[in-house]
C-alpha positions as CSV (number, residue, x, y, z in Angstrom):
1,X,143.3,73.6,99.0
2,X,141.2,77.0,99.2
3,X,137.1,76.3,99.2
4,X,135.8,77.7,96.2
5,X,133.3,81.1,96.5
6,X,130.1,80.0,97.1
7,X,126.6,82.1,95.9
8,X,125.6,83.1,99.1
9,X,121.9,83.8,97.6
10,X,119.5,81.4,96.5
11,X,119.4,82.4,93.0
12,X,121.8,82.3,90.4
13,X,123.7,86.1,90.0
14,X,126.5,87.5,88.1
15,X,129.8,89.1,88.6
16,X,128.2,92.1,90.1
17,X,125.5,90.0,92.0
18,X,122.7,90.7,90.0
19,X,119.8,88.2,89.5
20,X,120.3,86.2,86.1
21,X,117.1,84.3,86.6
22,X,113.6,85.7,87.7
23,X,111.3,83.5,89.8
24,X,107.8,85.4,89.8
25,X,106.7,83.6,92.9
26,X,109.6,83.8,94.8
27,X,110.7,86.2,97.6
28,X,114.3,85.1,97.9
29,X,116.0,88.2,99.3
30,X,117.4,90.6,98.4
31,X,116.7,90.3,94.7
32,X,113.1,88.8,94.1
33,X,112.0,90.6,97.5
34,X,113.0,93.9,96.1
35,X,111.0,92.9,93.2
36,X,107.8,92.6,95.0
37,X,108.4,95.7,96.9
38,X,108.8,97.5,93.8
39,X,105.4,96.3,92.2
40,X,103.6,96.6,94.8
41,X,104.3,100.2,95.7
42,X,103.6,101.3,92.3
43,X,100.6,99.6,92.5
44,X,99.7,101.8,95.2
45,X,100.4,105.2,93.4
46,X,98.3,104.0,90.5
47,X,95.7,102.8,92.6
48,X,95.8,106.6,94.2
49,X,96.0,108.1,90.8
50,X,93.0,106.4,89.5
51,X,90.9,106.3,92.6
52,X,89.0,109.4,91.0
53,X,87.6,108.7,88.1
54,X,85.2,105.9,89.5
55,X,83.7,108.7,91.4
56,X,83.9,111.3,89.3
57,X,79.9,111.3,88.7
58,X,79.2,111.9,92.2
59,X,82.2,114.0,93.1
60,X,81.1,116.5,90.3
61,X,77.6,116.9,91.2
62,X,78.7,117.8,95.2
63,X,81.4,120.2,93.7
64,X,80.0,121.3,90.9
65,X,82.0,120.5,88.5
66,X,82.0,121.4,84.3
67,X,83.5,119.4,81.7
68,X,86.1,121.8,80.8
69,X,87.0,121.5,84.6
70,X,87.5,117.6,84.2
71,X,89.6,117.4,81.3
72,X,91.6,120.2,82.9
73,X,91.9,118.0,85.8
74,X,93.4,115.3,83.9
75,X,95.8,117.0,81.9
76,X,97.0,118.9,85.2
77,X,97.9,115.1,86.9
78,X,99.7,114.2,83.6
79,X,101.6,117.3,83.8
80,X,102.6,116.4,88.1
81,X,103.6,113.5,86.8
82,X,106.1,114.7,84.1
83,X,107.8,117.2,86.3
84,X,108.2,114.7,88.8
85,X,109.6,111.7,86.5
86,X,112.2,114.1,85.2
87,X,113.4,114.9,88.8
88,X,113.1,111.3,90.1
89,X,115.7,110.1,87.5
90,X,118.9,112.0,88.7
91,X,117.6,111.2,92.6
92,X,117.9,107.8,92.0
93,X,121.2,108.2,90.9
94,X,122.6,109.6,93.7
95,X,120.2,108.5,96.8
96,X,119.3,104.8,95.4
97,X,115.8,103.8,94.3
98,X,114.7,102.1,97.4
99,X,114.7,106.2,99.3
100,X,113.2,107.5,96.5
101,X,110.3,105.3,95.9
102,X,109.5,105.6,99.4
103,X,109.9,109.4,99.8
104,X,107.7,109.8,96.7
105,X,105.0,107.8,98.4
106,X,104.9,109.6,102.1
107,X,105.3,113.3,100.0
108,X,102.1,112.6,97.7
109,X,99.8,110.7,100.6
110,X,98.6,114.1,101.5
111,X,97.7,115.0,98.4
112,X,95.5,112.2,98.1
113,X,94.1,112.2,101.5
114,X,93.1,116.3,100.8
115,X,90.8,114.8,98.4
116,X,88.3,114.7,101.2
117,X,88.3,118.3,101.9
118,X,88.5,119.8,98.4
119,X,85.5,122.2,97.7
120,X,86.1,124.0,94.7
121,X,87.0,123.0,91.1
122,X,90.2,125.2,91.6
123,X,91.4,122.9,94.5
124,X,90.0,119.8,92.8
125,X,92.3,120.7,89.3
126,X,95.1,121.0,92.0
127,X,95.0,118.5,93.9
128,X,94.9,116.2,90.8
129,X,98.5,117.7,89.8
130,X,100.4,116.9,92.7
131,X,98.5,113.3,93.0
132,X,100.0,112.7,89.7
133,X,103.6,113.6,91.0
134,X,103.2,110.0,93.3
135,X,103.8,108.4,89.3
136,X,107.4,109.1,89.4
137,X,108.0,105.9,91.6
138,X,107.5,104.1,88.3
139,X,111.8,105.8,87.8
140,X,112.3,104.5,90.8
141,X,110.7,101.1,90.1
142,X,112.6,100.6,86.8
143,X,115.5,101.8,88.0
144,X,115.8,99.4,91.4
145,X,115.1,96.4,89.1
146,X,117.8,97.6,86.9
147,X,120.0,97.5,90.1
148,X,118.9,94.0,90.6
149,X,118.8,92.2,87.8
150,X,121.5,91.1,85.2
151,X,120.8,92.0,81.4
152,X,119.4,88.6,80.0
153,X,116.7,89.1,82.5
154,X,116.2,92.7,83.4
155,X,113.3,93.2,80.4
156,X,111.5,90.4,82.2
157,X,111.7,91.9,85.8
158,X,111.2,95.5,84.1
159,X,108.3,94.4,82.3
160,X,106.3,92.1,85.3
161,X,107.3,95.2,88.0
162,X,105.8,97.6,85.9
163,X,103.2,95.3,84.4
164,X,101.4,94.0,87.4
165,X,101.7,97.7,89.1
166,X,99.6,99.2,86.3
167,X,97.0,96.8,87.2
168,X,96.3,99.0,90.0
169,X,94.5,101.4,87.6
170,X,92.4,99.1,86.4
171,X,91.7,97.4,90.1
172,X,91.0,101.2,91.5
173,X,87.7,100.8,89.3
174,X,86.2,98.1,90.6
175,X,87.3,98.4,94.4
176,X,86.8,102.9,94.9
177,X,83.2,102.2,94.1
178,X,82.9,99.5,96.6
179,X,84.2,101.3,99.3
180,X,81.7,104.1,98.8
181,X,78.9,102.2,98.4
182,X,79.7,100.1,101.7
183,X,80.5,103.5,103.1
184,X,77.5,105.2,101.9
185,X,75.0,102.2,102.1
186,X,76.1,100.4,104.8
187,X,77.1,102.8,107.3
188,X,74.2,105.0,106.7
189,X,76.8,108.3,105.7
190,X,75.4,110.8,103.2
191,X,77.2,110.5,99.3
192,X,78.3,114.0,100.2
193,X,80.6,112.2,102.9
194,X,80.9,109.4,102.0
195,X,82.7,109.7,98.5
196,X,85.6,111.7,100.7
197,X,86.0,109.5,103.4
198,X,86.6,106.7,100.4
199,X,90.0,108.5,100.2
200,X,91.5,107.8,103.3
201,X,91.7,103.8,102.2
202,X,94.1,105.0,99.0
203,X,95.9,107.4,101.2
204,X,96.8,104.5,104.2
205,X,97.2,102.0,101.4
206,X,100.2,104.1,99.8
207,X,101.7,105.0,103.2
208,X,101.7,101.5,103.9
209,X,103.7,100.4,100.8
210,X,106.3,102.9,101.5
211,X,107.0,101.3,105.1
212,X,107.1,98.1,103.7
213,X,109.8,99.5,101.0
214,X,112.0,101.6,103.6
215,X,111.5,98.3,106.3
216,X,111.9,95.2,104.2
217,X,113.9,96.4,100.9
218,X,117.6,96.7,99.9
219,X,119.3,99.0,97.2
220,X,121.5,96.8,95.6
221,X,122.6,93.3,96.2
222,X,125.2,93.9,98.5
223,X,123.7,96.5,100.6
224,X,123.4,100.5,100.1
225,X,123.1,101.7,97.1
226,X,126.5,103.6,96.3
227,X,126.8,105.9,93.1
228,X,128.8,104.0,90.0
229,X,132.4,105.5,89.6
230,X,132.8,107.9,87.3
231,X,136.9,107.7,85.6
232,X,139.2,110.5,85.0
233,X,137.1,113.6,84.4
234,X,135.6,114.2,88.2
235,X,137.0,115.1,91.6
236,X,135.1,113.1,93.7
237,X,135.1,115.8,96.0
238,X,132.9,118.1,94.3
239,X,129.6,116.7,94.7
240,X,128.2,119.7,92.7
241,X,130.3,118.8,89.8
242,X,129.8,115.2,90.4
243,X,126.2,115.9,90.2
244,X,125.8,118.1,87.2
245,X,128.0,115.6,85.1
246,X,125.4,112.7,85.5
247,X,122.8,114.8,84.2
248,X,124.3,116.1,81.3
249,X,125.7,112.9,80.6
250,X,122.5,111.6,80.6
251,X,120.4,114.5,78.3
252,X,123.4,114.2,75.8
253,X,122.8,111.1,75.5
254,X,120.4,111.0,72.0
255,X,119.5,107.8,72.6
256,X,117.2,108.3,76.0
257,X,115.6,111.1,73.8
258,X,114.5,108.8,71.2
259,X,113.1,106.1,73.7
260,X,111.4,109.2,75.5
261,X,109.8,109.5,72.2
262,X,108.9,105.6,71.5
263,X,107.5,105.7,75.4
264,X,105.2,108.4,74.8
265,X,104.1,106.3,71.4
266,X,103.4,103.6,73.6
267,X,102.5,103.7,77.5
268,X,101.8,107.4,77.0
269,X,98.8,106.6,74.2
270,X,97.4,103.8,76.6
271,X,97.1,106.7,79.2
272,X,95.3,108.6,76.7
273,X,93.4,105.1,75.6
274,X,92.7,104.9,79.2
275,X,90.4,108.2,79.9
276,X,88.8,107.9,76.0
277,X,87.7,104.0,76.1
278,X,84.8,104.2,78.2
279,X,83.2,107.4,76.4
280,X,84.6,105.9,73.0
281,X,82.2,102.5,73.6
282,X,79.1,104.4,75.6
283,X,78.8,107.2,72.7
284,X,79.0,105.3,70.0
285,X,77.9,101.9,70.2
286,X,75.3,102.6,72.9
287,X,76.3,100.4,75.5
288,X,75.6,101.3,79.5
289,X,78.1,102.6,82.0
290,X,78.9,99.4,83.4
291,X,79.6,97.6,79.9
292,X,81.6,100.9,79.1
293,X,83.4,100.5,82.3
294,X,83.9,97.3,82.3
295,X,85.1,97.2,78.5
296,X,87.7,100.3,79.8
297,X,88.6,97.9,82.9
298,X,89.2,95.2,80.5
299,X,91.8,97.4,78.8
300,X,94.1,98.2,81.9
301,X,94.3,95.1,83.4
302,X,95.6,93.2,80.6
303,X,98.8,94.5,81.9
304,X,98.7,91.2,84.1
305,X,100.3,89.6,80.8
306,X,101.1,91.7,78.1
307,X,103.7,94.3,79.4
308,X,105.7,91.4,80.6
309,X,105.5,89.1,77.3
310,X,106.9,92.7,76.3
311,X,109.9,92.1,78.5
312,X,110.1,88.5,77.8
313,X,110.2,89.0,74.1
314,X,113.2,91.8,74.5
315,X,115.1,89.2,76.8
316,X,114.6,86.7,74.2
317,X,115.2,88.7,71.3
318,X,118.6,89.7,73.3
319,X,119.6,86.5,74.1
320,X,119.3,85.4,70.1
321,X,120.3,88.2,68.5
322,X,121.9,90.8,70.8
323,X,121.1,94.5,71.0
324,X,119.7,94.3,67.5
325,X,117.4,91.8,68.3
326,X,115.9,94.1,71.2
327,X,115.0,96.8,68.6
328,X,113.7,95.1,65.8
329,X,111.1,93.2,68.7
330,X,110.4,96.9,69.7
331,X,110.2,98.2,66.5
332,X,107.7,95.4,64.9
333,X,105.4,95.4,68.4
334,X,105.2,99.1,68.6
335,X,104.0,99.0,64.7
336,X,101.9,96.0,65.1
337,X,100.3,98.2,67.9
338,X,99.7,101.3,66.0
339,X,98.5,99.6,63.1
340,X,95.7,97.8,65.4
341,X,95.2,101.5,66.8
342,X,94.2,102.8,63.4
343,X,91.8,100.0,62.5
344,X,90.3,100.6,66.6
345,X,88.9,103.7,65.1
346,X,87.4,102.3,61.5
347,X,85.6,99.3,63.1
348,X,82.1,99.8,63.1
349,X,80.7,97.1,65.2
350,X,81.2,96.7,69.0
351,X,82.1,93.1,68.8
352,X,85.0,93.9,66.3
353,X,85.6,97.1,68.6
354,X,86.5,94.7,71.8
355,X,88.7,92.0,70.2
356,X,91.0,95.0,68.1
357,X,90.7,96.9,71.6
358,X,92.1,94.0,72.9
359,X,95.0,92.8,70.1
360,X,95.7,96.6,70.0
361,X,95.8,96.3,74.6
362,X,98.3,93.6,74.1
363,X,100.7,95.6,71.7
364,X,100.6,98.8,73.2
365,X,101.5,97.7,76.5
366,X,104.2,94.8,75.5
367,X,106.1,97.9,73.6
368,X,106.4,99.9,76.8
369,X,107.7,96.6,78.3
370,X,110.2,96.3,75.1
371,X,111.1,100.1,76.0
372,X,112.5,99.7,79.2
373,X,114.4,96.1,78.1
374,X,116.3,98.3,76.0
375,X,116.8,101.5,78.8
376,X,119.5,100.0,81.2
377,X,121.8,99.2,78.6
378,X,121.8,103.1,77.3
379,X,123.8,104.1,80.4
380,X,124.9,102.8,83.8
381,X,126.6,106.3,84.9
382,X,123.4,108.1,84.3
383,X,121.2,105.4,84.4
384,X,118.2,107.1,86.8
385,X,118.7,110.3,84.3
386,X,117.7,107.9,81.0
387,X,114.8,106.5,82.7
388,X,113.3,109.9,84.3
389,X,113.9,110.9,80.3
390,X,111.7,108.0,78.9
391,X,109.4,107.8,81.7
392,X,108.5,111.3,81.2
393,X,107.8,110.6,77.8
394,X,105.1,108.5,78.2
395,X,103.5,111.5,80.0
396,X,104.5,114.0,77.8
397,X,103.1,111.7,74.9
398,X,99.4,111.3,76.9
399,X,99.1,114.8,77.1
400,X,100.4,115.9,73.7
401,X,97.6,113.3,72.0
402,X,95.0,114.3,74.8
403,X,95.2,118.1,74.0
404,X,95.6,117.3,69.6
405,X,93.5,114.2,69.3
406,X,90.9,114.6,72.2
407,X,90.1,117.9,73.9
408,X,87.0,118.7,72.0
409,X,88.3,121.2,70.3
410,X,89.8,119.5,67.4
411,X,87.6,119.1,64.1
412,X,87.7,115.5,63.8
413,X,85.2,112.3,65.5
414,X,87.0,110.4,68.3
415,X,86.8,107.5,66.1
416,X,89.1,109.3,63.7
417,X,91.5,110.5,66.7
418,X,91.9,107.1,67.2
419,X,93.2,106.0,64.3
420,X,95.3,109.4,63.7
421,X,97.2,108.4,67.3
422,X,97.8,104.8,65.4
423,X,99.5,106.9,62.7
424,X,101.5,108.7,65.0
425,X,102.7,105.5,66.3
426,X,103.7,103.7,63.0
427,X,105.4,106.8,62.4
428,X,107.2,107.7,65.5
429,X,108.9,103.7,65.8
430,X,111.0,104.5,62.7
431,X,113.1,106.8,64.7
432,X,114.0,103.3,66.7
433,X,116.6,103.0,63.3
434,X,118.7,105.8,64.7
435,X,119.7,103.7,67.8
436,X,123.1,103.2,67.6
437,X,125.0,101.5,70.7
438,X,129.2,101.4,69.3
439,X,129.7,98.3,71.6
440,X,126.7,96.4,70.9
441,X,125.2,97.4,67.4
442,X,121.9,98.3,65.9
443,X,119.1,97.7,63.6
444,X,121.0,97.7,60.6
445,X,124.3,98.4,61.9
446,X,126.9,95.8,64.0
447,X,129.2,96.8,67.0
448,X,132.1,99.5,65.9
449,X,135.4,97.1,66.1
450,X,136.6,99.7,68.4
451,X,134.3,98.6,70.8
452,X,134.2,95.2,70.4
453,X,133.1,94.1,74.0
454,X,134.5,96.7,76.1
455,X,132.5,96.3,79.9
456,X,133.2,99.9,80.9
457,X,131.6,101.6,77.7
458,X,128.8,102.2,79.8
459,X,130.1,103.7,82.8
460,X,131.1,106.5,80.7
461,X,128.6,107.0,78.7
């Protein structure tokens, strides 16, 4: 009698060895360790991206900086980090996410650490772009849980990796500040030095992380990660060819457009949430800096919870209802959040302002979760592709309602930007009715009976 196959991990996997539980406090290897890898990297790239707004006040008084040179700034790191989200997608797909989050990390370290020597507001505006290029390990990130995790669980592991790496905005905050003070204070170093020397910690922090990723992480369950097949159509000897059919696959595919679209409706208005919130509360309610700060603080780091109850709900929703059940959750979240959005900006006392802030906070960041629990079901053959396409985005989305809605050039209050970006929102989640999957359905629409449960439709599309 033959012994029967045994799991050789400690959690519970699929046919193609993919995680179909997730244990948070685990580090089981390889598929909860690759988890922690993932989120904690990220965490380090938006903890480097943020690390310059808590010391923006003293960093534009030593450079001289205008407020037209600012807002500049930050539309040039939104822009690094589009280019760089589009590219990460097809790397993944043909060097594995594991590489690519740590290449991202090493290439960008510099641009943080030159951050001590910038003198100009030219060098500062540029600097801030490729900074924002060290976002694209969020692709990477999605993209190595997707290579983990089985379907009934990948919103969860999507949402908490992404979730819990956000935080590191908010964290960068409270902890940049510190370290110039002690640096300043303490160690008796002039502001002038002492707010560029506070950039070395980010820049050591990230380099760190990406050691950890290269030393302690693995591609895919069993091993390396190795392209998926691609049937009939390719010579596997053409790389060139091989390459080029992944990424058109993945830009014909309509439906990573549309989720590019809903992402930018979602994560990329809480970017733009992000650099308004402190300025919204200070100007018009009259509070001081640190209630501002704190109030925009507040905002970030509710991504502890609510960009995983985002991915818990799409699981859920899945497991209930199937592919259909994973849109309508996006589509009544992402509304939900918009309409909270709207009533942000027609609130007139500060009290009501925090607790909408913080029902609209919840929302907003559970439908980017939702998002990316419907992504790895659009395509396993182009799979990197689709998410560079809806990670950018969110990007594209924070600097199309920066530069409309917020610029100061526009003729409207920021109160009523605010609740023209809820607007946009409501409107943009109808298009999430035009996602049509043949083998698993939509909205309105069930599977075509020509793809009844076919396991390949994927690979090929």
């Amino acid at each position: 009698m033959e012994p029967e196959n045994q799991n050789p991990y400690s959690i519970n996997v699929d046919s193609d060895l993919k995680a179909t539980e997730f244990r948070l406090f685990s580090i089981s290897s390889p598929h909860m360790k690759a988890f922690h890898l993932a989120w904690f990297s990220l965490f380090a790239c938006f903890f480097s991206t943020f690390s310059i707004p808590p010391l923006l006040a003293v960093i534009r008084q030593d450079i001289n900086l205008s407020d037209s040179d600012i807002g500049t700034a930050g539309i040039a790191s939104f822009l690094g980090s589009i280019f760089s989200r589009l590219a990460m997608g097809p790397i993944c797909d043909f060097i594995g996410p594991r590489t690519a989050s740590a290449v991202i990390s090493i290439l960008t370290a510099p641009a943080i650490l030159s951050m001590s020597f910038v003198s100009t507001a030219k060098s500062f505006i540029l600097i801030r772009f490729f900074i924002g290029f060290s976002l694209a390990n969020f692709i990477a990130n999605q993209f190595w849980m997707s290579c983990m995790f089985s379907g009934n669980v990948v919103g969860l592991a999507n949402g908490f990796a992404a979730g819990w790496a956000n935080v590191g905005g908010g964290f960068t905050q409270l902890i940049m500040p510190l370290i110039y003070s002690f640096i300043s204070n303490f160690l008796n170093i002039p502001s002038s030095t002492a707010w560029r020397i506070s950039f070395i910690f980010p820049a050591i922090f990230q380099i760190l992380t990406a050691v950890l990723v290269l030393t302690f992480g693995q591609d895919l369950p069993d091993g390396k990660y190795k392209r998926p097949p691609i049937r009939n159509s390719i010579d596997p000897i053409n790389n060139k060819r091989v390459v080029i059919d992944v990424i058109l696959n993945g830009f014909s595919n309509y439906r990573g457009w549309i989720l590019g679209l809903i992402y930018g409706s979602c994560f990329g208005v809480e970017l733009t949430t992000d650099n308004i919130l402190a300025g919204y509360f200070y100007n018009r309610f009259g509070v001081d800096v640190k209630a501002a700060g704190a109030i925009a603080a507040s905002f970030g780091l509710m991504n502890l919870v609510s960009r995983p109850g985002g991915g818990v709900i799409s699981d859920e929703m899945g497991r209930r209802f199937g592919m259909r059940g994973r849109l309508w959750g996006l589509w009544i979240v992402l509304a939900m959040a918009g309409a909270f959005c709207v009533l942000l900006g027609r609130v007139n006392s500060l009290w009501g302002s925090v607790i909408v802030m913080c029902l609209f906070s919840l929302f907003v960041q559970a439908a980017s979760g939702l998002t990316f629990g419907v992504v790895p079901f659009v395509s396993k053959r182009s799979l990197g592709v689709i998410s560079g396409m809806t990670g950018c985005g969110g990007t594209v989305g924070a600097v199309v309602t920066q530069l409309v809605l917020f610029s100061g050039s526009q003729k409207f209050s920021t109160q009523e930007g605010i609740s023209l970006m809820g607007i946009f929102m409501i409107a943009s989640s109808m298009s999430i009715g035009f996602i049509y999957f043949p083998h698993l359905g939509g909205m309105f629409c069930a599977p075509n009976s020509l793809y009844p449960s076919d396991p390949n439709y994927h690979l090929l599309h």
